[in-house]
C-alpha positions as CSV (number, residue, x, y, z in Angstrom):
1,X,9.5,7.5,-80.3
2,X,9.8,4.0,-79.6
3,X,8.3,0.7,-80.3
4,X,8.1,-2.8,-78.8
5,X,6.4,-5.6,-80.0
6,X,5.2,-9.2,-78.6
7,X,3.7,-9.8,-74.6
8,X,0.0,-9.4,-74.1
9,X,-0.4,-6.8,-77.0
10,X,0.5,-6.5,-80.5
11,X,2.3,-3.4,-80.5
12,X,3.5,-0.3,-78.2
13,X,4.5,2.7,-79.2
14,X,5.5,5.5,-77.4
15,X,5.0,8.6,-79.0
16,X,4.9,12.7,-78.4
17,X,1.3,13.6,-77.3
18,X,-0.7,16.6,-79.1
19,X,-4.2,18.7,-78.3
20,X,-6.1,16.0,-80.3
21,X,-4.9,13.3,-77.7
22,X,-5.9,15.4,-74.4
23,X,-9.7,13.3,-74.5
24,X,-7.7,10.2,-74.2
25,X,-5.5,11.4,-71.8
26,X,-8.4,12.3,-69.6
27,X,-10.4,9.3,-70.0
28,X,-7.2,7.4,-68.8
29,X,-6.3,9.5,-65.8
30,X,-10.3,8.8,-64.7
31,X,-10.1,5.5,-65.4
32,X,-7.1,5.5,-62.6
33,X,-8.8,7.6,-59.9
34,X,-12.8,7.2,-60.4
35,X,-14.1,4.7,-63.0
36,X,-18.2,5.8,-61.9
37,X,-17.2,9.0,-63.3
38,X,-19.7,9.9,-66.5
39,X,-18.2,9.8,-69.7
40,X,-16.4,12.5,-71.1
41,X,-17.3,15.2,-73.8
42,X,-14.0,17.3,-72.6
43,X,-10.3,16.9,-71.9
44,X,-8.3,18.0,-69.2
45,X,-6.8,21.3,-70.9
46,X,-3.4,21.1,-68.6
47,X,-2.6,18.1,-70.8
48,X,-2.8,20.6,-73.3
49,X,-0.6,22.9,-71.8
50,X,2.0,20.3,-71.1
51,X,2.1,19.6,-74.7
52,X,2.6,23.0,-75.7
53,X,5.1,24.1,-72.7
54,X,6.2,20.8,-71.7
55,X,6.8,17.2,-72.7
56,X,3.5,15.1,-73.2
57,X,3.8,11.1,-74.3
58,X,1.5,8.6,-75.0
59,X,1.3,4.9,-75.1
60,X,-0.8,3.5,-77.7
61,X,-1.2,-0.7,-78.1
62,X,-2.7,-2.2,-81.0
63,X,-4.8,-5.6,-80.7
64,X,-5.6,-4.4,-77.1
65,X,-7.8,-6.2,-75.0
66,X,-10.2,-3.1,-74.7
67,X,-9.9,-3.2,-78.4
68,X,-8.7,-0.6,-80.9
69,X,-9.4,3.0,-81.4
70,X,-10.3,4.6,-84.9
71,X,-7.0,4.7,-86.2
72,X,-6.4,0.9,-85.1
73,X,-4.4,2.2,-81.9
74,X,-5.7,2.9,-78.5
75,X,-4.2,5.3,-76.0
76,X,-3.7,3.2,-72.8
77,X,-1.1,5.7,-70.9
78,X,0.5,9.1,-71.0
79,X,3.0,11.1,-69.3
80,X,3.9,14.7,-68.4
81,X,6.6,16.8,-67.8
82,X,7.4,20.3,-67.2
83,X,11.0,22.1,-67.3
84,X,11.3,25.5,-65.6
85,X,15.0,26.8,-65.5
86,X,17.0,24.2,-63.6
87,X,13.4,22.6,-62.3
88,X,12.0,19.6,-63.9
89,X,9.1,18.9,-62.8
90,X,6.7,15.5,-63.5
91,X,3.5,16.2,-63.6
92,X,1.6,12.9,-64.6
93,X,2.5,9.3,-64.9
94,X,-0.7,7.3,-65.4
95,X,-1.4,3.9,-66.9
96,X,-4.9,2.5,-67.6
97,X,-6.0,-0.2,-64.9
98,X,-6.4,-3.0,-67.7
99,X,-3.1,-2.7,-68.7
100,X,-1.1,-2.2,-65.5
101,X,2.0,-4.4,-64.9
102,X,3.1,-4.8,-68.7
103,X,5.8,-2.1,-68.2
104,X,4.2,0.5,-69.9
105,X,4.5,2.9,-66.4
106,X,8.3,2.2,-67.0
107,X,8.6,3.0,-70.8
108,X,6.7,6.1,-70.2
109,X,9.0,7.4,-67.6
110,X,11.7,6.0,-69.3
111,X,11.4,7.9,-72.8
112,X,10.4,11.0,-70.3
113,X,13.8,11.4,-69.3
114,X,15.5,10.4,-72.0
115,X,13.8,13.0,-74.3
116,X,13.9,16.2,-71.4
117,X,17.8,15.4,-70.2
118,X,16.6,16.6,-66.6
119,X,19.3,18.0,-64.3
120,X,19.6,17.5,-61.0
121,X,16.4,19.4,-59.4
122,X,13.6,16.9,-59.8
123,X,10.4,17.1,-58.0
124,X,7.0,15.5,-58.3
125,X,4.2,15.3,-55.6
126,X,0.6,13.8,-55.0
127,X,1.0,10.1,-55.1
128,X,0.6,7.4,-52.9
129,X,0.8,4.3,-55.8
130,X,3.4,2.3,-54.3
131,X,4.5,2.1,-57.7
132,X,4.7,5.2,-58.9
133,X,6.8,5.8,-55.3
134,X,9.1,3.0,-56.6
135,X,9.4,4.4,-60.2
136,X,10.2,8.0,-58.7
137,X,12.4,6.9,-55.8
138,X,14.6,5.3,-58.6
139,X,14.7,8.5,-60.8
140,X,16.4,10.1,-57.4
141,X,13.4,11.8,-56.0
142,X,13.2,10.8,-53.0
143,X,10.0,10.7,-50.5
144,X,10.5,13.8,-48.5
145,X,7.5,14.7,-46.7
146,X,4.1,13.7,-47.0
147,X,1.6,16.9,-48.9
148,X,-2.2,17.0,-47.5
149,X,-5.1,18.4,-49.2
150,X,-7.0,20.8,-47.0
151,X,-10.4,21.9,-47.3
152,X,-12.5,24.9,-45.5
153,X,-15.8,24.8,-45.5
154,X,-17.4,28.3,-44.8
155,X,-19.5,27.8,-42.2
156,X,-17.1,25.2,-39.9
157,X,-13.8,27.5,-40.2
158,X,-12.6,30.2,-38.3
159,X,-10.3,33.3,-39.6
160,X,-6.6,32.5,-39.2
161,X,-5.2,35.5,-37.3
162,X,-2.1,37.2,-39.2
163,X,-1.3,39.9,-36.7
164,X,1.7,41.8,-38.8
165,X,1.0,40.7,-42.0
166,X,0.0,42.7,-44.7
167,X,-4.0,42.3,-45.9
168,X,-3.6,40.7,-49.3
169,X,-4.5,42.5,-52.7
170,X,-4.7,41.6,-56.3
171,X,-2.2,42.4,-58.4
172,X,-0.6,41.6,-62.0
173,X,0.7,38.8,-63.2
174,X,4.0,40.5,-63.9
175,X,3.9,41.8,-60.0
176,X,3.5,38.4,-58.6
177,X,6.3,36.9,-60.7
178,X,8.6,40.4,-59.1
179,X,7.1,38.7,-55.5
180,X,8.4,35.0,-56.4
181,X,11.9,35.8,-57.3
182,X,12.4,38.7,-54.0
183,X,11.3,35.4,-52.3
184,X,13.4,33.1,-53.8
185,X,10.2,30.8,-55.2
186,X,10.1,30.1,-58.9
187,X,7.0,30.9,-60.8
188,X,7.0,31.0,-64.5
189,X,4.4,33.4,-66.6
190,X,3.3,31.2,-68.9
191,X,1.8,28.6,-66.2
192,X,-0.1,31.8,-65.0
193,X,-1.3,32.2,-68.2
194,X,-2.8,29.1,-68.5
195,X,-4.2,29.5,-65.1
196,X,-6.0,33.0,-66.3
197,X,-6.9,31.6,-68.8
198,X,-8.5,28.3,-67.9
199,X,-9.6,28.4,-64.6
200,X,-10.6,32.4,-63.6
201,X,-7.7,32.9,-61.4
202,X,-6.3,36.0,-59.7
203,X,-3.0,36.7,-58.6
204,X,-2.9,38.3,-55.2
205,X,0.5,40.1,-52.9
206,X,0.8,39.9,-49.4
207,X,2.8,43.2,-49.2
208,X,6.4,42.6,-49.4
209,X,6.3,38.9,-47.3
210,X,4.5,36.7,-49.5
211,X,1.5,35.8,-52.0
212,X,-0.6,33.5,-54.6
213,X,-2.5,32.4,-57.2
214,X,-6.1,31.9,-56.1
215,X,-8.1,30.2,-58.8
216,X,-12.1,30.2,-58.3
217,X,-12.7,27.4,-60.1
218,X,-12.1,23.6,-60.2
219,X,-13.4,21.9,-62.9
220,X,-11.8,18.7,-62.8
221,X,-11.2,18.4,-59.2
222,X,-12.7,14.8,-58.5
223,X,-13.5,15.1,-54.6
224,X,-14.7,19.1,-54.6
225,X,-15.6,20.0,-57.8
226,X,-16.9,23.5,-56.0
227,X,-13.9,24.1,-54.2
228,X,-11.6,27.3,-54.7
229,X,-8.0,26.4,-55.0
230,X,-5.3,28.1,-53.2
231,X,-2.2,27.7,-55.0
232,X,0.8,28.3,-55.8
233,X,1.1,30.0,-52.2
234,X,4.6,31.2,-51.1
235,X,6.2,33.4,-48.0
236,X,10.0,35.1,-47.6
237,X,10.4,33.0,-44.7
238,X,8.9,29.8,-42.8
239,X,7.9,32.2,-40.0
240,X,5.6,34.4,-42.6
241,X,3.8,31.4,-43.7
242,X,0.8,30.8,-41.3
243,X,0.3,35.0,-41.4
244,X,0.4,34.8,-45.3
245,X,-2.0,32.0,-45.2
246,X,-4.5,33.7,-43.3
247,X,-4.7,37.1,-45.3
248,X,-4.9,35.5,-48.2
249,X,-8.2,33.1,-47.0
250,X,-9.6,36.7,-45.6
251,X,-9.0,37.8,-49.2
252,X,-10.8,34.9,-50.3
253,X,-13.4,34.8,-47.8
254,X,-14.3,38.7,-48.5
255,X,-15.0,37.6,-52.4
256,X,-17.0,34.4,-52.1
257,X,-18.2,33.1,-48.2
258,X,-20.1,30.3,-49.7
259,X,-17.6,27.7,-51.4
260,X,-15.2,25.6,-49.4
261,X,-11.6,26.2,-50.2
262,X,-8.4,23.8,-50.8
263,X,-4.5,24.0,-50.1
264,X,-1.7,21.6,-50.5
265,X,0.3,22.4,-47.2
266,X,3.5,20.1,-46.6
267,X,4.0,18.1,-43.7
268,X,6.5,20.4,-42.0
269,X,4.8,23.8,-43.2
270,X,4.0,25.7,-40.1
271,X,0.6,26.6,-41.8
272,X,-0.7,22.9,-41.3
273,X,-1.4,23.3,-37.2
274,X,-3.2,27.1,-37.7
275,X,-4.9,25.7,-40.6
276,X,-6.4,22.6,-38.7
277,X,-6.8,24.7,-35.4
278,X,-9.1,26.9,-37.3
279,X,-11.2,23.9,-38.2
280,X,-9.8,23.3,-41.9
281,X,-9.4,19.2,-42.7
């Protein structure tokens, strides 16, 4: 896509990412978040899936100073991007640590945007590198709330009461996507696809007020590896929330009392104070 010449490498190019580049990818994300990780046989198959669904880029240099790959280029960054309807959504900005502060973070993004044409509705969440904060602010998404990751361990959480609420079932793909749009929450099929496919997850209704995607396994989690992710988890209204929430972990709990389970929850979401009362951090 584009190429720039001279500074503290040969050559960068910016270029559309494929499946064969989704090793790379991985090693580079790890090499941001946890370098005493061991090395890689596997790729992280959402890369994968942003390639195929999405927009994936990569940034190779030449004359690096980690040296060159195979093809005399090495794949120092990479960046992802998923459009659904009006919603454009970035789903990974990363640049490895040898070669942070050339600009490359910028180009990425850069070439991101100018290759999806995103509308208005941007969103991206889960970082706290004061650059990537100043790249996004810029693109006009502004810091709205801060997202915590919650775990539950089985044997130091309680049950969170959902007086009301329906007890959550499983149910089909096609159902849930039904639940999303009566709730007004966006959830396309083929991202539950790739979760059926890739990480054994279920779809599961609260009755009319709400439901989620539980997925049973985490294979690339970094912090718990064992932990069963709850997620995407939507209700018809704020006030369903914390009763949704709770069905859905007695769901969870009635399938598998021995992992710990994990939830993104919002700053404002009234889930966060049941969630910690119940002895989740």
């Amino acid at each position: 896509m584009t190429k720039v010449t001279g500074g503290a490498f040969d050559t960068s190019t910016i270029r559309f990412g494929t499946a064969k580049d989704v090793v790379a990818c991985t090693r580079v994300w790890r090499a941001t978040v946890d370098t005493t990780l061991p090395e890689l046989t596997t790729g992280y198959d959402l890369y994968e899936h942003e390639a195929e669904t999405g927009t994936l880029l990569v940034a190779e240099v030449s004359g690096g100073r980690q040296g060159a790959g195979r093809n005399g280029a090495l794949i120092v960054g990479f960046a992802g991007s998923i459009t659904r309807g009006d919603r454009w959504f970035l789903a990974d900005l990363f640049v490895d640590p040898s070669y942070h502060g050339l600009g490359l973070g910028r180009r990425l993004l850069d070439a991101l945007v100018a290759n999806d044409s995103p509308g208005p509705v941007r969103a991206t969440m889960a970082s706290d590198d004061p650059r990537a904060l100043t790249l996004n602010t810029q693109l006009r998404m502004t810091p709205r709330w801060p997202c915590f990751s919650i775990i539950g361990a089985p044997d130091r959480t309680a049950p969170l009461g959902f007086a009301g609420v329906p007890i959550a079932d499983r149910c089909s793909p096609a159902e849930l996507v039904q639940q999303t749009e009566r709730c007004g929450y966006p959830l396309s099929r083929i991202d539950l696809a790739y979760w059926e496919r890739t990480v054994d997850a279920d779809c599961v209704l609260v009755g009319d007020v709400g439901g989620a995607v539980v997925r049973w396994t985490t294979p690339f989690s970094i912090e718990h590896p064992d932990a069963i992710s709850i997620g995407p988890l939507f209700a018809s209204s704020p006030e369903q929330l914390p009763g949704v929430v709770g069905s859905v972990l007695s769901l969870v709990r009635a399938h598998d009392d021995r992992h710990p389970t994990k939830l993104y929850v919002p700053g404002p979401s009234p889930a966060l104070r049941p969630l910690l009362d119940a002895g989740h951090r």
